[in-house]
mmCIF file of the N, C-alpha and C atoms, coordinates in Angstrom:
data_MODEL
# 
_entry.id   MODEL 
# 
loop_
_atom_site.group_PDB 
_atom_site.id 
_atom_site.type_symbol 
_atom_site.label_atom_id 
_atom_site.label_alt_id 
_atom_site.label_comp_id 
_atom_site.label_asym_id 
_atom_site.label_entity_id 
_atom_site.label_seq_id 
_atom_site.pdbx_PDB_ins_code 
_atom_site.Cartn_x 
_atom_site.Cartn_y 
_atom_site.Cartn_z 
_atom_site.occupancy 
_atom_site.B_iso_or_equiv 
_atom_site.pdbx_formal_charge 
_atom_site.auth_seq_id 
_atom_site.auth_comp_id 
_atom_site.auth_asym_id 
_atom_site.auth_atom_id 
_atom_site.pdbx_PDB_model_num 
ATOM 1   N N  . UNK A 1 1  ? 93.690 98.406  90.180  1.00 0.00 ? 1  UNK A N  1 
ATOM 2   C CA . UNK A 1 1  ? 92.350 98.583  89.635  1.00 0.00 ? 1  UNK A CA 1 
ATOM 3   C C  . UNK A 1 1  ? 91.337 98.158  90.690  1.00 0.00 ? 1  UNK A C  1 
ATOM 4   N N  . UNK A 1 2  ? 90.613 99.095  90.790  1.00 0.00 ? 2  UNK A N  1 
ATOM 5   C CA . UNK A 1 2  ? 89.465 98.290  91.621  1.00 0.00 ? 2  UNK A CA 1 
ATOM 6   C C  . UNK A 1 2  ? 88.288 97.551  91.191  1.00 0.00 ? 2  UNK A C  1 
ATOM 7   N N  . UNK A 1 3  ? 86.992 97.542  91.529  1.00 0.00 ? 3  UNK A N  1 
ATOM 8   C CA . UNK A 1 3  ? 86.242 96.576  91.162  1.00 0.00 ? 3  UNK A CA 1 
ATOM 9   C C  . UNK A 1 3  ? 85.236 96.776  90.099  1.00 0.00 ? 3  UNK A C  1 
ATOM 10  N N  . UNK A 1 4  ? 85.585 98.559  89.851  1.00 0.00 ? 4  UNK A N  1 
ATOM 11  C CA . UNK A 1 4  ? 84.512 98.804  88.908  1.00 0.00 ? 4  UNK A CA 1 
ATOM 12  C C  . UNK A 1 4  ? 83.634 98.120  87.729  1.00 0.00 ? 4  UNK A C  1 
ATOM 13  N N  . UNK A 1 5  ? 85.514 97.681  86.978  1.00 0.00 ? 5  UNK A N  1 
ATOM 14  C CA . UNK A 1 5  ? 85.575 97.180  85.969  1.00 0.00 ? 5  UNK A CA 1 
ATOM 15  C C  . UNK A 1 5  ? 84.519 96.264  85.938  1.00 0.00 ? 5  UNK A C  1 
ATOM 16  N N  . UNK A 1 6  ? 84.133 95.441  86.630  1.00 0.00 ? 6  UNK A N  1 
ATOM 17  C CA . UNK A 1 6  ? 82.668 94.642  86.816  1.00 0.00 ? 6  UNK A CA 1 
ATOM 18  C C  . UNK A 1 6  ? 81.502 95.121  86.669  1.00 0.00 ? 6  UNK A C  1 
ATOM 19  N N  . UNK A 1 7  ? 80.965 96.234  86.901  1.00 0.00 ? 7  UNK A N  1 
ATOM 20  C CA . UNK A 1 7  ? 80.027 96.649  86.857  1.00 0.00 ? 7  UNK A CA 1 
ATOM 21  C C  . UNK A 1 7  ? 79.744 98.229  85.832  1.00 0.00 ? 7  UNK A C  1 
ATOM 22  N N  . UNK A 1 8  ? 79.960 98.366  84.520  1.00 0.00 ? 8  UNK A N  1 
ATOM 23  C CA . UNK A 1 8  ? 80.245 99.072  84.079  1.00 0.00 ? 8  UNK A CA 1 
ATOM 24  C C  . UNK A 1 8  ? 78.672 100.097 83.785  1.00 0.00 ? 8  UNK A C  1 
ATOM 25  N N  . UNK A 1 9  ? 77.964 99.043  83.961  1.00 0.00 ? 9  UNK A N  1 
ATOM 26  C CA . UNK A 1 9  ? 76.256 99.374  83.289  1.00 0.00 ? 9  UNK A CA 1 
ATOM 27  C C  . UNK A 1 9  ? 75.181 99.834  84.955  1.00 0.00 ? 9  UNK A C  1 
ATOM 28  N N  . UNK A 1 10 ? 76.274 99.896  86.288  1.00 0.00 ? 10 UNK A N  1 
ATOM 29  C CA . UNK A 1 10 ? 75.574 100.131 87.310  1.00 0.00 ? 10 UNK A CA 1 
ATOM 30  C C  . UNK A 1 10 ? 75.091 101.187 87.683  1.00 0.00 ? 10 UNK A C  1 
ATOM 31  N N  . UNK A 1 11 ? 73.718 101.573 87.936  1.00 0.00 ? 11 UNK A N  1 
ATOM 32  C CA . UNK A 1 11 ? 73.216 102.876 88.004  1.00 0.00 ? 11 UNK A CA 1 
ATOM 33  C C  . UNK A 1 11 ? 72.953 102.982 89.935  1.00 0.00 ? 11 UNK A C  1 
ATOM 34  N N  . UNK A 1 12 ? 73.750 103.630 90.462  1.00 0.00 ? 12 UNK A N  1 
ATOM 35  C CA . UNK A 1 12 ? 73.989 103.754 91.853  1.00 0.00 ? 12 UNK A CA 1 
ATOM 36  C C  . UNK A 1 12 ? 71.875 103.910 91.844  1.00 0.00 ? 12 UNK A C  1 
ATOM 37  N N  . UNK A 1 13 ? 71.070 103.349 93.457  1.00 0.00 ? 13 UNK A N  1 
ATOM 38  C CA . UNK A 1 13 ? 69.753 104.045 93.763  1.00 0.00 ? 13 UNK A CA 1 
ATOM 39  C C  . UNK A 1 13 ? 69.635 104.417 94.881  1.00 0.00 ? 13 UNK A C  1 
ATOM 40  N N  . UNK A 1 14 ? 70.192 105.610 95.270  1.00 0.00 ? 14 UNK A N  1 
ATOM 41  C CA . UNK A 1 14 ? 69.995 106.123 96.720  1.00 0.00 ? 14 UNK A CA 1 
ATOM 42  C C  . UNK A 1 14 ? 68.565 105.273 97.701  1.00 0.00 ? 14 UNK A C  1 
ATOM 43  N N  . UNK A 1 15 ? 67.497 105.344 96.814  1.00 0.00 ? 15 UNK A N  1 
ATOM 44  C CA . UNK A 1 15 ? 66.240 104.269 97.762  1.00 0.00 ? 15 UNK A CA 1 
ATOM 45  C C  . UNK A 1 15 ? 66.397 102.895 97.727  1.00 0.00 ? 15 UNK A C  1 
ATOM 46  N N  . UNK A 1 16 ? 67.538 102.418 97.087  1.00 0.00 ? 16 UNK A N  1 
ATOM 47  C CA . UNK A 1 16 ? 67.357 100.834 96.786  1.00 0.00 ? 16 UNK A CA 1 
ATOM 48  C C  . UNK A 1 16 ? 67.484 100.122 98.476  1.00 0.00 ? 16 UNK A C  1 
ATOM 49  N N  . UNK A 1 17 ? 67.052 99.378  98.344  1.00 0.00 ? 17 UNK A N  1 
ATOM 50  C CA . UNK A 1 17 ? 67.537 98.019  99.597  1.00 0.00 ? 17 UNK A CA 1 
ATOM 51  C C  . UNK A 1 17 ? 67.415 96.806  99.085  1.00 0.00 ? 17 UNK A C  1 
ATOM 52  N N  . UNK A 1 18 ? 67.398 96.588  97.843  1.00 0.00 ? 18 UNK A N  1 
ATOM 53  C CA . UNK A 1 18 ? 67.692 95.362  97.319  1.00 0.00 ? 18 UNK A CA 1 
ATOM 54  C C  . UNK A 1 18 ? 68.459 95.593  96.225  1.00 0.00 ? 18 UNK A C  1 
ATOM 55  N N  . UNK A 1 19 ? 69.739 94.784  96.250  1.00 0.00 ? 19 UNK A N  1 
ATOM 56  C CA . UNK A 1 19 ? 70.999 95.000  94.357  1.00 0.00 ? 19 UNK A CA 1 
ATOM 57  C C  . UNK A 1 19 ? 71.088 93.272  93.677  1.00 0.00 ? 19 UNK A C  1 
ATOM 58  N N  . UNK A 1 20 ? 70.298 93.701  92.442  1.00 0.00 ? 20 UNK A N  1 
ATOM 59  C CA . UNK A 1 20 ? 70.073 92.691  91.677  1.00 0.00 ? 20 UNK A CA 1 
ATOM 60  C C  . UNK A 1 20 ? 71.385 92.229  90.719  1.00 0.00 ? 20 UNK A C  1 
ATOM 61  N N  . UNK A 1 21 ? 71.837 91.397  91.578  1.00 0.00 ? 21 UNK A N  1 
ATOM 62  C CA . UNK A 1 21 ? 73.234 90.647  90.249  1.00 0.00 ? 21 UNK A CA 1 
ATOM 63  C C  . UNK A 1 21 ? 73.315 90.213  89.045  1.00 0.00 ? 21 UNK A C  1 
ATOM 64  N N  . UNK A 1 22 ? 73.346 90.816  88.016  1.00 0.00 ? 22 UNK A N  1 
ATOM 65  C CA . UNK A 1 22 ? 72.782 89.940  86.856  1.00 0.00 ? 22 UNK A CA 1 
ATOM 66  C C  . UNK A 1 22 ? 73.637 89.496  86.090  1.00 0.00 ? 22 UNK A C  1 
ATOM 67  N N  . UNK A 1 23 ? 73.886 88.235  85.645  1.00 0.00 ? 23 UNK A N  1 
ATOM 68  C CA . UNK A 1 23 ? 74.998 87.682  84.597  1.00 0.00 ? 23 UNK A CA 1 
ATOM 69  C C  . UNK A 1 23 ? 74.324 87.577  83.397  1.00 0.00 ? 23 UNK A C  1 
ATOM 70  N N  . UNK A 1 24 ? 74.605 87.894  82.372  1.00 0.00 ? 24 UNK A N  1 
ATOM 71  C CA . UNK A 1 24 ? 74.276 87.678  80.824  1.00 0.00 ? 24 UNK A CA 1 
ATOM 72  C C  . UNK A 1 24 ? 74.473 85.848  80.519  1.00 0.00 ? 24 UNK A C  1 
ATOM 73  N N  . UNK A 1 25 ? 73.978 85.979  79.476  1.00 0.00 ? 25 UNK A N  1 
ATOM 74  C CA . UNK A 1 25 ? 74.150 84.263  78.787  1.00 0.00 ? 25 UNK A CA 1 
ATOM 75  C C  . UNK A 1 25 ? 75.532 84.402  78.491  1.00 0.00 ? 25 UNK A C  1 
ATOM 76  N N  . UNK A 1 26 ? 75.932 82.982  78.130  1.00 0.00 ? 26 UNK A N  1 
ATOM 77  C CA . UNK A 1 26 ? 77.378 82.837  77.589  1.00 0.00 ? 26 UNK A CA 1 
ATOM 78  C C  . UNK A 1 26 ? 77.257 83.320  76.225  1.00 0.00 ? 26 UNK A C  1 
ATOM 79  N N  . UNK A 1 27 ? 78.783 84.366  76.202  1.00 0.00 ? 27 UNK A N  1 
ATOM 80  C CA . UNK A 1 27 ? 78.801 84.982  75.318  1.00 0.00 ? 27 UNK A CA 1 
ATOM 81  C C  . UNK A 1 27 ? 78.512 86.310  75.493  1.00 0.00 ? 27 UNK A C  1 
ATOM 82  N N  . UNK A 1 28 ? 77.209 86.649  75.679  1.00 0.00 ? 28 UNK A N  1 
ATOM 83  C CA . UNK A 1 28 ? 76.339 87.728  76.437  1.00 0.00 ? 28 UNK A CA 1 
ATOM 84  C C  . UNK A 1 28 ? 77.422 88.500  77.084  1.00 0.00 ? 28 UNK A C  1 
ATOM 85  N N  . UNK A 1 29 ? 76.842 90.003  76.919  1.00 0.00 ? 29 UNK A N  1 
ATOM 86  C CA . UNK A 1 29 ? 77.559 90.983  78.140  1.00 0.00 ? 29 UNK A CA 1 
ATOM 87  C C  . UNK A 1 29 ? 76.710 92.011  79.273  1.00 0.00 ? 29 UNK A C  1 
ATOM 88  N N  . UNK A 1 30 ? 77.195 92.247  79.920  1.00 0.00 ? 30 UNK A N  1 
ATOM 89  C CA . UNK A 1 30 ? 75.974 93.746  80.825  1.00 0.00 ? 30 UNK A CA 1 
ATOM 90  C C  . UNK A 1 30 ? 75.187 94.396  80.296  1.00 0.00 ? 30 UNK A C  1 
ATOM 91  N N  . UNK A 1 31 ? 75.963 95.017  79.323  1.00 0.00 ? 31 UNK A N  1 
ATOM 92  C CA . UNK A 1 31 ? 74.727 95.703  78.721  1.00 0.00 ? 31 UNK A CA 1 
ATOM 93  C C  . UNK A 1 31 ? 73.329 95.486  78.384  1.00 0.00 ? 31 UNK A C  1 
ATOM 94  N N  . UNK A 1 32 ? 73.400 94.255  77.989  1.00 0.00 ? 32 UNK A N  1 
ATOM 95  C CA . UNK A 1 32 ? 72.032 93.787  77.667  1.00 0.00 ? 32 UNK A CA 1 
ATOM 96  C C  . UNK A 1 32 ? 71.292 93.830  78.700  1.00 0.00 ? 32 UNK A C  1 
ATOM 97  N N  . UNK A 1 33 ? 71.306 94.291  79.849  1.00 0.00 ? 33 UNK A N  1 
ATOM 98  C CA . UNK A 1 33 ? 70.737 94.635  80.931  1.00 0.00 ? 33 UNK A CA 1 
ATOM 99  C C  . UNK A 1 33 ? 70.718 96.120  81.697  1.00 0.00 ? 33 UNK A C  1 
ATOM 100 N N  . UNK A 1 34 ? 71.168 96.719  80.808  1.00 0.00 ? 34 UNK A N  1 
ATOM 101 C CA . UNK A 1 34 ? 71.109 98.483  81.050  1.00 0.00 ? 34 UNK A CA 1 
ATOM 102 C C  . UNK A 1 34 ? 70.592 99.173  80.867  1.00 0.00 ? 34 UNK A C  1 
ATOM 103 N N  . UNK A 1 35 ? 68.790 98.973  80.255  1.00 0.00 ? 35 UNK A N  1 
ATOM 104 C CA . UNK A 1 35 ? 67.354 99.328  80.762  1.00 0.00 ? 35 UNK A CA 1 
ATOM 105 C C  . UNK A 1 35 ? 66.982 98.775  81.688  1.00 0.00 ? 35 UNK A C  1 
ATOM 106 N N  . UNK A 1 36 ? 67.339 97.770  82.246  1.00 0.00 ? 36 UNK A N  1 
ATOM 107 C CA . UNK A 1 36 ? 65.938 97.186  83.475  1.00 0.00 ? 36 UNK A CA 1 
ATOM 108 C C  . UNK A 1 36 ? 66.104 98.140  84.321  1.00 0.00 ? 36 UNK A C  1 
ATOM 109 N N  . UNK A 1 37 ? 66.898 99.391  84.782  1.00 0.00 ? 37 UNK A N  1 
ATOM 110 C CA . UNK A 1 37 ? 66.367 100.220 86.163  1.00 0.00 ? 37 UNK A CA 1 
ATOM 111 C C  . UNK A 1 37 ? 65.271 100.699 85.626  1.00 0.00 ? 37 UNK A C  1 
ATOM 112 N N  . UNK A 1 38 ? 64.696 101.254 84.364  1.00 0.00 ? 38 UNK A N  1 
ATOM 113 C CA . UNK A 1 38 ? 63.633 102.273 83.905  1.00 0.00 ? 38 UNK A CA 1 
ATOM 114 C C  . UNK A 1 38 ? 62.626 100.995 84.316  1.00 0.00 ? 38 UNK A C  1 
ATOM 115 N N  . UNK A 1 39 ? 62.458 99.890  84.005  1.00 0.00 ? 39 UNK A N  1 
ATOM 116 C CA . UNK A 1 39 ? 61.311 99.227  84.548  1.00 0.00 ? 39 UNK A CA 1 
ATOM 117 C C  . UNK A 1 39 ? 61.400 98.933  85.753  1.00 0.00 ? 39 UNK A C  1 
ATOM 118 N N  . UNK A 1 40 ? 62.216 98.605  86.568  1.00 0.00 ? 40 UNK A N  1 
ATOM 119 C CA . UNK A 1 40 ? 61.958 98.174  87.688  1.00 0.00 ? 40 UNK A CA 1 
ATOM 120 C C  . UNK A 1 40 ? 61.738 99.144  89.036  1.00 0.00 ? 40 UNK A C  1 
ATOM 121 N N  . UNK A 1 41 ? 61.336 98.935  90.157  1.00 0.00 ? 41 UNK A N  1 
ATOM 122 C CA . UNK A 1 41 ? 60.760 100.203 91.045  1.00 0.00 ? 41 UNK A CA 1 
ATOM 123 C C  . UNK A 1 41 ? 62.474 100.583 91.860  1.00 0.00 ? 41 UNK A C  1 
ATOM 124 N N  . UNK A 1 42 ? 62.400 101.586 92.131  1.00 0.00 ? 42 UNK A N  1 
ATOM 125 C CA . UNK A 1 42 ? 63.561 102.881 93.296  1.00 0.00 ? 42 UNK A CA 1 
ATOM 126 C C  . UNK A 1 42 ? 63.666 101.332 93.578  1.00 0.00 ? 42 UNK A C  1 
ATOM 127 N N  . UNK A 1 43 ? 63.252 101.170 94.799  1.00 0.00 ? 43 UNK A N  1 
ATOM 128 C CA . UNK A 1 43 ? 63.758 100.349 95.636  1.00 0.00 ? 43 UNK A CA 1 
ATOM 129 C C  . UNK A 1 43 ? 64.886 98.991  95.160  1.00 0.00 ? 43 UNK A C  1 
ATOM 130 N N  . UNK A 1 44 ? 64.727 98.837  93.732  1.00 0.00 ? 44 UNK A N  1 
ATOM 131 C CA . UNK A 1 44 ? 66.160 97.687  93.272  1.00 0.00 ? 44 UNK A CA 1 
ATOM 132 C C  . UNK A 1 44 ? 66.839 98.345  92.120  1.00 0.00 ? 44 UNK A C  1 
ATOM 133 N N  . UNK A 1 45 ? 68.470 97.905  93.082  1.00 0.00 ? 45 UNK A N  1 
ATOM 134 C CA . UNK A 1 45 ? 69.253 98.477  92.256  1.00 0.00 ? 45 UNK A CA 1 
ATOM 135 C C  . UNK A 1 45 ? 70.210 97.283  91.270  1.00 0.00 ? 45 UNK A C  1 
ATOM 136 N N  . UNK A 1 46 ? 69.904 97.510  89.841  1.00 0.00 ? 46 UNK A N  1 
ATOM 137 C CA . UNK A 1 46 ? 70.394 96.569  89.629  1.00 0.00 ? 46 UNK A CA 1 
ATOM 138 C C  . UNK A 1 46 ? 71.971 96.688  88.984  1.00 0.00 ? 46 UNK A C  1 
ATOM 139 N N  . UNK A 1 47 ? 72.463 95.569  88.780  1.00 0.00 ? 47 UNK A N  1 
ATOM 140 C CA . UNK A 1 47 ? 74.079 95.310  89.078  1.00 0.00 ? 47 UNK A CA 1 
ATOM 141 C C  . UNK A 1 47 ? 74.594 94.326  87.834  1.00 0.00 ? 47 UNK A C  1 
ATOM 142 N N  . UNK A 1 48 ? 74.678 94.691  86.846  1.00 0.00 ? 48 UNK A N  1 
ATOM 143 C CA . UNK A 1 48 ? 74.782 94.079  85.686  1.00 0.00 ? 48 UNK A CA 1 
ATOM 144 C C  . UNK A 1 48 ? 76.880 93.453  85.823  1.00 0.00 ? 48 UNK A C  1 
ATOM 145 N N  . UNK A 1 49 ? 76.954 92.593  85.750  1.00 0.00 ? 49 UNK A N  1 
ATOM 146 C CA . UNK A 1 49 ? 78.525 91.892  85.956  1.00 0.00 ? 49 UNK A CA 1 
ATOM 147 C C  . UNK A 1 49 ? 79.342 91.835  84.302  1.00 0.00 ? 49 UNK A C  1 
ATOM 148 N N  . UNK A 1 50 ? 79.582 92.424  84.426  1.00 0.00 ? 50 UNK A N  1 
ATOM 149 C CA . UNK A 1 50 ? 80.705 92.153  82.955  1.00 0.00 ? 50 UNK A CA 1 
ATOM 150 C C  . UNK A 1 50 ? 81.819 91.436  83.594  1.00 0.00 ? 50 UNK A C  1 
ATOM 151 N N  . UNK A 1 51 ? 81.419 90.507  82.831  1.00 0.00 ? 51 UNK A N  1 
ATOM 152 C CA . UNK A 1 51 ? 82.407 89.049  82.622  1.00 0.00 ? 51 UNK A CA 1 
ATOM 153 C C  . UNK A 1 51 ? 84.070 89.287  81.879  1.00 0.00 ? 51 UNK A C  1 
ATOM 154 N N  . UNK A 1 52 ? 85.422 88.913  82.659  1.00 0.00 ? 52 UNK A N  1 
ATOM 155 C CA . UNK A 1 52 ? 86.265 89.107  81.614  1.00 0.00 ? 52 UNK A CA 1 
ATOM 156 C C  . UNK A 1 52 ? 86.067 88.643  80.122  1.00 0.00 ? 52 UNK A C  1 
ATOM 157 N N  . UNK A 1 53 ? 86.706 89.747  79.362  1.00 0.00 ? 53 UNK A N  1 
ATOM 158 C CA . UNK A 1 53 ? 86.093 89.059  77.525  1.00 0.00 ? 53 UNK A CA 1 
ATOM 159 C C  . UNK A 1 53 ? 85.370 89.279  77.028  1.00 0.00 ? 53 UNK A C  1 
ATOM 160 N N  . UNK A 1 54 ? 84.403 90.176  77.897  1.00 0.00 ? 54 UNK A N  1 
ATOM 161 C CA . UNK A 1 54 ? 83.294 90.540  77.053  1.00 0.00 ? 54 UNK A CA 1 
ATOM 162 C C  . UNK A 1 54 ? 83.040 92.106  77.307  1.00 0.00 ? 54 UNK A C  1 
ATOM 163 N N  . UNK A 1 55 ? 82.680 92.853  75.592  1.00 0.00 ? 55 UNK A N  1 
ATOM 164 C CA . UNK A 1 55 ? 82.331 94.111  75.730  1.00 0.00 ? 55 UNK A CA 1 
ATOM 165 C C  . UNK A 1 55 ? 83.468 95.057  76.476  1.00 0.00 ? 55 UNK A C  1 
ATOM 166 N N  . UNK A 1 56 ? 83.339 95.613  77.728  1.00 0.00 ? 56 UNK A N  1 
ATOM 167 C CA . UNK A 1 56 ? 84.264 96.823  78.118  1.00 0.00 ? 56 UNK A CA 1 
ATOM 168 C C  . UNK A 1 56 ? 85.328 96.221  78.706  1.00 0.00 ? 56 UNK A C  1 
ATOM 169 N N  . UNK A 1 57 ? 85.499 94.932  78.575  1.00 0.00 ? 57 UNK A N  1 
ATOM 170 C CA . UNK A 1 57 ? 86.644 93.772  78.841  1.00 0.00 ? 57 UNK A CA 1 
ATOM 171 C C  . UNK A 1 57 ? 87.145 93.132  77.811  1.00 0.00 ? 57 UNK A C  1 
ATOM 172 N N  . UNK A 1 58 ? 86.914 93.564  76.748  1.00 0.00 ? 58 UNK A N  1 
ATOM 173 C CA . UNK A 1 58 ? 87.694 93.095  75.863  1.00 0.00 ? 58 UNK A CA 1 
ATOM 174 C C  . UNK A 1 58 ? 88.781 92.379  75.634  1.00 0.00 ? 58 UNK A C  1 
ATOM 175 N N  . UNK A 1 59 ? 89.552 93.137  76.268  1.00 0.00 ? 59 UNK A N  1 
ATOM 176 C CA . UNK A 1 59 ? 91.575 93.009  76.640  1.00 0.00 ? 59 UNK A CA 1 
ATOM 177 C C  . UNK A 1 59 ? 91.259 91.994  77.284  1.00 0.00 ? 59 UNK A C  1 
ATOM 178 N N  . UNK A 1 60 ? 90.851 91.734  78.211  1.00 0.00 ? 60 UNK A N  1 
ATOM 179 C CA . UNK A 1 60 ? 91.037 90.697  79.181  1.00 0.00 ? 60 UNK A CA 1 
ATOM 180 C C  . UNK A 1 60 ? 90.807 89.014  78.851  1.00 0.00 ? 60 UNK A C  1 
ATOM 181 N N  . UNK A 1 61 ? 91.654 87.834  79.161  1.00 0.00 ? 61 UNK A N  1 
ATOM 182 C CA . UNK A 1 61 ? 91.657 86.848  78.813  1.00 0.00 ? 61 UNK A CA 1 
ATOM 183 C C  . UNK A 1 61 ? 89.725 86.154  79.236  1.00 0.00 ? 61 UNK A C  1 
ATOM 184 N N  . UNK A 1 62 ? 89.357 85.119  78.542  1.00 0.00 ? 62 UNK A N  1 
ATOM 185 C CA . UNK A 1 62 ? 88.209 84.714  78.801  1.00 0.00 ? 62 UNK A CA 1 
ATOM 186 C C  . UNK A 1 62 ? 88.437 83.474  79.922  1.00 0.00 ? 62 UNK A C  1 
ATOM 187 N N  . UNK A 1 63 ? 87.539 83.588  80.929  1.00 0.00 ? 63 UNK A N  1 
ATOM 188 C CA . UNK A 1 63 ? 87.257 82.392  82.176  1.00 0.00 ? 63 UNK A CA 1 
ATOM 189 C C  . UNK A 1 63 ? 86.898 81.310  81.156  1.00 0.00 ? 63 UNK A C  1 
ATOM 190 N N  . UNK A 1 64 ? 87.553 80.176  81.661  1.00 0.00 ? 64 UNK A N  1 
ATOM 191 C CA . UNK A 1 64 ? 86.527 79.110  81.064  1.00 0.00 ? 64 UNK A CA 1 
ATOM 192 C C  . UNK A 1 64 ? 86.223 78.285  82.129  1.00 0.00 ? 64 UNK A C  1 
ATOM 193 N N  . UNK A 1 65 ? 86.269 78.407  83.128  1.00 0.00 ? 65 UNK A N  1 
ATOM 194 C CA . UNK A 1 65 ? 85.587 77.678  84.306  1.00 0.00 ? 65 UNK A CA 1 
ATOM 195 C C  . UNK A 1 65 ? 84.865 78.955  85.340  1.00 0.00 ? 65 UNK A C  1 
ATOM 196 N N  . UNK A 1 66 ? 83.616 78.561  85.083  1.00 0.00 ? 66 UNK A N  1 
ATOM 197 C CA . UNK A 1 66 ? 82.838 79.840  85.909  1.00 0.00 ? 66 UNK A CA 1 
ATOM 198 C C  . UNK A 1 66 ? 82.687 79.117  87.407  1.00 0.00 ? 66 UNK A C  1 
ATOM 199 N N  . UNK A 1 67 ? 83.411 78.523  88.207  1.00 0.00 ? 67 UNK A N  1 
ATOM 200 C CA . UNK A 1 67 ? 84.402 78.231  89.249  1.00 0.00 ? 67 UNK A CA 1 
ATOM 201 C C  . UNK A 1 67 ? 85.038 79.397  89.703  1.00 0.00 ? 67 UNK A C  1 
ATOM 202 N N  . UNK A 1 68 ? 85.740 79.583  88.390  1.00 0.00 ? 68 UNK A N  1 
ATOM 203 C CA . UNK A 1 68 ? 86.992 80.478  88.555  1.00 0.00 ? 68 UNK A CA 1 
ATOM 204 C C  . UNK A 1 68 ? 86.553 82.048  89.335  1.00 0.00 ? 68 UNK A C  1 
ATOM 205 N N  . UNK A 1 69 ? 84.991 82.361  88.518  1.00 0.00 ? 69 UNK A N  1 
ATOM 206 C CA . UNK A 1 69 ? 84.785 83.624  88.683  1.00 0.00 ? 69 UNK A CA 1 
ATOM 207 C C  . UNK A 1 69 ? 83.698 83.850  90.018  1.00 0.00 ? 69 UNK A C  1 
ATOM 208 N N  . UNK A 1 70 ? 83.365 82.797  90.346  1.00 0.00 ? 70 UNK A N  1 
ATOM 209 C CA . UNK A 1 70 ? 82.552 82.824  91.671  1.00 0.00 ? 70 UNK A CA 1 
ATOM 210 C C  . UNK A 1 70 ? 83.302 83.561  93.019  1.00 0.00 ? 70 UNK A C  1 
ATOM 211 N N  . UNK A 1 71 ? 84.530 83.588  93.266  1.00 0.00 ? 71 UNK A N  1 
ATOM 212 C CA . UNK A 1 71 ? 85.013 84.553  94.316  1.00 0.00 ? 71 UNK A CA 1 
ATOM 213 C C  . UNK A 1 71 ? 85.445 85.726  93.898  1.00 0.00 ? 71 UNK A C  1 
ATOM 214 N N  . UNK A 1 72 ? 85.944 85.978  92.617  1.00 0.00 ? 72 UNK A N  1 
ATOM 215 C CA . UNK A 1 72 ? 86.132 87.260  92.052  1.00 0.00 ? 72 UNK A CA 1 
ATOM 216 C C  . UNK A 1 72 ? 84.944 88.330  91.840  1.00 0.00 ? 72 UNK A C  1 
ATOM 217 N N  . UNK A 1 73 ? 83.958 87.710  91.909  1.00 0.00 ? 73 UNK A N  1 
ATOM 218 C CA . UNK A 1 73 ? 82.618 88.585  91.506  1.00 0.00 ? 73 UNK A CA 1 
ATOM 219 C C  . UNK A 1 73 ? 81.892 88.433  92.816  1.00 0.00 ? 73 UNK A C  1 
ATOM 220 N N  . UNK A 1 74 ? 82.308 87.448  93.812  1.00 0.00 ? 74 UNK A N  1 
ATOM 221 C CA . UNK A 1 74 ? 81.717 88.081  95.351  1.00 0.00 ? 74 UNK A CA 1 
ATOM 222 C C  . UNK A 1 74 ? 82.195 89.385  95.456  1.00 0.00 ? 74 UNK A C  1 
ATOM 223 N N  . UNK A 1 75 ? 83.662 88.801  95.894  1.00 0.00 ? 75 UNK A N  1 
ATOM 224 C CA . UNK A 1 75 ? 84.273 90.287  96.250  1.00 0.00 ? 75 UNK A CA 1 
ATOM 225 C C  . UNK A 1 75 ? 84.314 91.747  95.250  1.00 0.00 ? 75 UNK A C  1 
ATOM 226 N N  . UNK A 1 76 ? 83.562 91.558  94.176  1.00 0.00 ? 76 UNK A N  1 
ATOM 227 C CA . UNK A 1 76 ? 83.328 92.534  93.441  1.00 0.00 ? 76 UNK A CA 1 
ATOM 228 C C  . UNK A 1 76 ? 81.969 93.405  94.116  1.00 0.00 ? 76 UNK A C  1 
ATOM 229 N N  . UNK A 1 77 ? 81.216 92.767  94.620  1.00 0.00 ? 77 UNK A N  1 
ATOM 230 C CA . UNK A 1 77 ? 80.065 92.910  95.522  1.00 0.00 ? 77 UNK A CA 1 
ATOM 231 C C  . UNK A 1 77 ? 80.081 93.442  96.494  1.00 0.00 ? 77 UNK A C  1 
ATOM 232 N N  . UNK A 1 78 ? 80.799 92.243  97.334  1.00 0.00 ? 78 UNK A N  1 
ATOM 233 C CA . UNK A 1 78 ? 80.838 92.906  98.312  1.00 0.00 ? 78 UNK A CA 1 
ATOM 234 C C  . UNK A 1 78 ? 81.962 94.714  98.643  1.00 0.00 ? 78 UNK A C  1 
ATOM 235 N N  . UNK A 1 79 ? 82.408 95.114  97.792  1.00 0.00 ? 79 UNK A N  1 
ATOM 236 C CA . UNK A 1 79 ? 82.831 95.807  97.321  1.00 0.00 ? 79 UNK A CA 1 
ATOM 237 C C  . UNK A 1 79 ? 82.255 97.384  97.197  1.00 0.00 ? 79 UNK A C  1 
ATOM 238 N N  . UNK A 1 80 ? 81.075 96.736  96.319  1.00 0.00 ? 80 UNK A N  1 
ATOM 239 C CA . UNK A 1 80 ? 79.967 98.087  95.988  1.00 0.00 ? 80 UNK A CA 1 
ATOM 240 C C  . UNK A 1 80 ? 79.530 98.576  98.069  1.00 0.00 ? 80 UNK A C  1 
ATOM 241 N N  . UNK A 1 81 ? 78.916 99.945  97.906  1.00 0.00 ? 81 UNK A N  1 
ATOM 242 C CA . UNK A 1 81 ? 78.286 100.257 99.080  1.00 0.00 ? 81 UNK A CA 1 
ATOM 243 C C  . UNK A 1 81 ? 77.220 99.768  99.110  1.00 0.00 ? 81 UNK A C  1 
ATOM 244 N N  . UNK A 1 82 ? 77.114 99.803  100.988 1.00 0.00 ? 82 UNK A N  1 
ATOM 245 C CA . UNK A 1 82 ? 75.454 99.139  101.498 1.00 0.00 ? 82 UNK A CA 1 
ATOM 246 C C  . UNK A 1 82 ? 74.803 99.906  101.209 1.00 0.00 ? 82 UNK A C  1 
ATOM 247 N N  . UNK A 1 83 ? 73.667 99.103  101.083 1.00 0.00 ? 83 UNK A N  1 
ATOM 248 C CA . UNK A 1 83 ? 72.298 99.604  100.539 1.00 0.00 ? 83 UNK A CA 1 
ATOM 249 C C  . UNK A 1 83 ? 71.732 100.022 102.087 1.00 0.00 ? 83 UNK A C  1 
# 
C-alpha cells in the first residue's frame, strides 16, 4: 500500500507552492477539512491526514501515542509530489 491512504480528502493544485498539513482534533477525521481549498487561494494546497481509526481507516487499529505517528506521516509527505 502506499501512502495514499493518508490523505484521502487531498485535492492535487498544479499553482500551489505551499501544502498545508492538517490534523483533525482527537477523535476528528480529514474530512472535516475538505472545503478549505474553495476558501483558500491556488497557491495552497491543502493536505488533510487521516489518522489510523478514523473514517476511511476504519479497519485499522487506533495510535495511542501520537509519537508513534510522527514518522509515519513525515514519510507520508514526503511522499506526495513537489510543489
Amino acid at each position: 500500500m502506499g501512502h495514499e491512504h493518508w490523505f484521502p480528502f487531498r485535492t492535487p493544485r498544479p499553482a500551489a507552492t505551499v501544502r498545508l498539513a492538517c490534523l483533525a482534533h482527537a477523535g476528528g477525521g480529514a474530512s472535516v477539512f475538505r472545503e478549505w481549498p474553495k476558501s483558500l487561494p491556488s497557491w495552497i494546497e491543502v493536505a488533510p491526514v487521516q489518522l489510523p481509526g478514523h473514517e476511511t481507516r476504519l479497519r485499522e487499529p487506533l495510535v495511542g501515542e501520537v509519537s508513534a505517528l510522527a514518522a509515519p506521516i513525515a514519510d507520508a509527505l514526503e511522499s506526495l509530489p513537489q510543489l
